[in-house]
C-alpha positions in Angstrom: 174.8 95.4 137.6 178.4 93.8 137.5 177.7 91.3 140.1 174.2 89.9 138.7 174.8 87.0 136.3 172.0 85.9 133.9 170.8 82.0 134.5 168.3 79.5 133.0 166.6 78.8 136.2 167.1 79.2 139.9 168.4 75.0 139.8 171.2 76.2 137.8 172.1 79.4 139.8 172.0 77.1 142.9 173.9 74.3 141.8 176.6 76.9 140.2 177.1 78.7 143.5 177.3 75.7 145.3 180.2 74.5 142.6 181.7 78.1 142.4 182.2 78.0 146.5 183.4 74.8 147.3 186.2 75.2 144.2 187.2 78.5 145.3 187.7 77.0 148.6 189.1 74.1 147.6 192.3 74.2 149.8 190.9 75.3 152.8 188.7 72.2 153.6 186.0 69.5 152.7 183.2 70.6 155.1 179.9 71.5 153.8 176.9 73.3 156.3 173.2 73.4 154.7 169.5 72.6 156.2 166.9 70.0 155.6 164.7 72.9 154.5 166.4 73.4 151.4 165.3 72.7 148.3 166.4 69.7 145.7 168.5 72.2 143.8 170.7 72.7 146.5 170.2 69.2 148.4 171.2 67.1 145.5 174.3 69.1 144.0 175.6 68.7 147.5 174.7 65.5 148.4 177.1 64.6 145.2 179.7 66.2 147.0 178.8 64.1 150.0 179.6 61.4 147.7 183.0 62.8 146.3 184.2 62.8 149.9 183.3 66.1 151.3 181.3 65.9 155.1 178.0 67.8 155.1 176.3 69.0 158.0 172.4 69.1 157.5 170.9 71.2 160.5 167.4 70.2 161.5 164.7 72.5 162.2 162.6 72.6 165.2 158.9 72.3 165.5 158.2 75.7 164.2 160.0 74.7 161.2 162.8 77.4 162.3 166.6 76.8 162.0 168.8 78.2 164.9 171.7 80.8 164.2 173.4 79.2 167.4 172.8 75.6 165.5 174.8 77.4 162.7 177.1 78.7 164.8 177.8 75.4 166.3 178.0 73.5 163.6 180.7 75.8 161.8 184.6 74.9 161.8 188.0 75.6 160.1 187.1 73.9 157.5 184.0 74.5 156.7 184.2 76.2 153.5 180.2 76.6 152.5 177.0 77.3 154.4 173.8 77.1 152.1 171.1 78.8 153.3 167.0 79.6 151.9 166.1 82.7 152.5 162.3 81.6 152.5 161.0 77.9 152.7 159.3 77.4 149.9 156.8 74.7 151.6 156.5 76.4 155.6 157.1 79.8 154.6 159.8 79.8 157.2 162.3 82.6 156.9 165.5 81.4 157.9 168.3 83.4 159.6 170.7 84.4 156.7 172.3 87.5 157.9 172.8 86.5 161.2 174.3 83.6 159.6 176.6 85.8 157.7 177.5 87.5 161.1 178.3 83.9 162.9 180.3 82.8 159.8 182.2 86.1 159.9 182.3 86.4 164.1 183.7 82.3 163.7 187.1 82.8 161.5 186.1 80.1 159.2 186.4 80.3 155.3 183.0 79.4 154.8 181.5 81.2 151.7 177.6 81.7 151.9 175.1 80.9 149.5 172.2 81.7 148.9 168.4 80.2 147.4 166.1 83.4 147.8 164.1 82.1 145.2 160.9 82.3 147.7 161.8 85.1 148.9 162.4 87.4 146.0 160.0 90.3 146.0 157.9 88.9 148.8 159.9 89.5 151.8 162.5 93.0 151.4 166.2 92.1 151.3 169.2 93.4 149.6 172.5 90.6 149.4 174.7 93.0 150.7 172.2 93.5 153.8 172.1 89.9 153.9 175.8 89.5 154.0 176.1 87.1 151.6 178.3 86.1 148.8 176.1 84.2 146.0 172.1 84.4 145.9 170.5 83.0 143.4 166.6 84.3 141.8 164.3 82.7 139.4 161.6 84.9 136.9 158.8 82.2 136.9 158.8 83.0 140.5 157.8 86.4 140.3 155.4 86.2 137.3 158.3 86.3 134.8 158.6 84.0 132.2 160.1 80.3 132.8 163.8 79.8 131.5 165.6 82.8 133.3 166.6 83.1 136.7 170.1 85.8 137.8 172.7 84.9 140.5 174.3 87.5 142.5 178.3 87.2 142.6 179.7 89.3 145.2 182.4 91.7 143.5 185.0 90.7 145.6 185.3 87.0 143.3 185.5 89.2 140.3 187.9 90.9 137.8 187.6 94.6 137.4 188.3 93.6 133.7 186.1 91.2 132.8 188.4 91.0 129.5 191.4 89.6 131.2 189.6 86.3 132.3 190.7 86.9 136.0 187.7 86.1 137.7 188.5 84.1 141.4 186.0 81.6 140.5 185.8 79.3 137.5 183.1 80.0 135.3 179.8 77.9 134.7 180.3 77.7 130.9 183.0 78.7 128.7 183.0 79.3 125.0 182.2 82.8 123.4 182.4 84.7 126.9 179.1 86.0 127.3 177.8 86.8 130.7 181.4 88.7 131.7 183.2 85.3 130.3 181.0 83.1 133.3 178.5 81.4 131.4 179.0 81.4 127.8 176.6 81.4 125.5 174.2 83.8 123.6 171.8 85.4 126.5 168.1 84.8 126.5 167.3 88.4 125.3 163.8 88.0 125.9 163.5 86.0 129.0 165.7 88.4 130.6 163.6 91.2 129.4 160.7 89.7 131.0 162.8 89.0 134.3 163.3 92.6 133.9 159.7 93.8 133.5 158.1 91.8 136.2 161.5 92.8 138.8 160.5 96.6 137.7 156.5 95.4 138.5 156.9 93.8 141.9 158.8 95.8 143.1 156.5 98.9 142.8 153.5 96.8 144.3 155.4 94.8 146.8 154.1 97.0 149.9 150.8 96.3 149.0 151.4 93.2 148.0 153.0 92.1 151.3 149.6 93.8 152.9 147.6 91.6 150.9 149.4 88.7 151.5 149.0 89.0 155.3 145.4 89.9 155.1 144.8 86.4 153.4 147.2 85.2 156.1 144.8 86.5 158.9 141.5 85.4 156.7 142.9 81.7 156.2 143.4 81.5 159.6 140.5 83.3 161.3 138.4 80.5 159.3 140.3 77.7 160.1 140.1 78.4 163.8 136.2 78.7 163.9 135.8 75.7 161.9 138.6 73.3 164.0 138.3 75.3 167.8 141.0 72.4 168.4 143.7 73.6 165.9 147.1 74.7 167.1 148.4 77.3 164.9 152.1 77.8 165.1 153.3 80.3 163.0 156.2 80.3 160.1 157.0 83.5 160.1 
């Protein structure tokens, strides 16, 4: 529990983590590693940075819509100080290779800190961040049949204070003011956005075997159709 932090949205969890990273790592270089699968909320916030003098990376994906772990590995440096990774595209459906990113990064030497967007992902594919390996992930409710206006981001324990009171958090937070959320993003919590958050977490994840049954079954269904009706059509698959 002391390494989820309550958001508005998964936008704001992204562009936080992003933030959080690149000043925590602020004197260890200006190189930035994401994909052009990600999503605006990551894209944007770092494409400011682009523009505030750090050099980005943007891997391309192959015809399958997959990214490489050896394009990763590659691509990473001394000073790369933040890989941003999806877990799940949220247009393909792609999963992309985040813990054996996490292995590369840590394999490599680098500083890089990785982030994160399982937005897509979240109770549709299983994953825990510390199987993942990574050190911010960020969530959104409206996603999962919650209510719009909350999301959470994981912070992994090692940027945080063992006593929240004493404001000694390794990375700045998001908001300051009456020091709600451990003193990282100030102001008074969404109490019933989080609840709901809460309720459909607690719901999806007790259906989310069947759910990922049901899912594929519509999967197979789509594409059984699809291939009677086009004999021509090349499938190639996301997954």
């Amino acid at each position: 529990p002391g390494e989820v932090y309550f958001t508005s949205c998964g936008t704001e969890g992204d562009n936080w983590a992003i933030q959080a990273a690149v000043e925590f790592n602020r004197r260890r270089g200006k190189h930035i590693i994401t994909t052009a699968l990600e999503h605006s909320a990551v894209l944007e916030p770092i494409r400011r940075l682009e523009h505030q003098g750090y050099e980005v990376t943007c891997l391309q994906p192959d015809r399958t819509g997959h990214i490489s772990v050896d394009d990763v590995t590659a691509a990473l440096r001394p000073d790369t100080v933040l890989v941003s990774m999806m877990l799940v595209n949220n247009e393909l459906g792609t999963l992309l290779p985040v813990a054996e990113t996490a292995k590369a990064i840590r394999e490599s030497g680098c500083p890089a800190l990785l982030h994160c967007d399982a937005v897509q992902g979240f109770l549709k594919v299983p994953f825990t961040p510390k199987a993942l390996g990574v050190d911010f992930l960020a969530v959104s409710g409206h996603k999962i049949h919650g209510p719009k206006g909350v999301g959470a981001l994981y912070v992994h324990q090692k940027f945080l204070s063992r006593n929240p009171d004493t404001q000694a958090h390794k990375i700045k937070a998001l908001l300051v003011g009456g020091g709600q959320e451990g003193k990282l993003r100030s102001g008074t919590e969404a109490t019933a956005q989080i609840a709901g958050l809460a309720a459909a977490a607690t719901l999806g994840k007790a259906t989310l075997e069947a759910d990922r049954t049901h899912m594929a079954q519509m999967k197979e269904y789509a594409l059984t159709q699809l291939k009677a009706a086009l004999p021509e059509l090349e499938v190639i698959s996301a997954g």
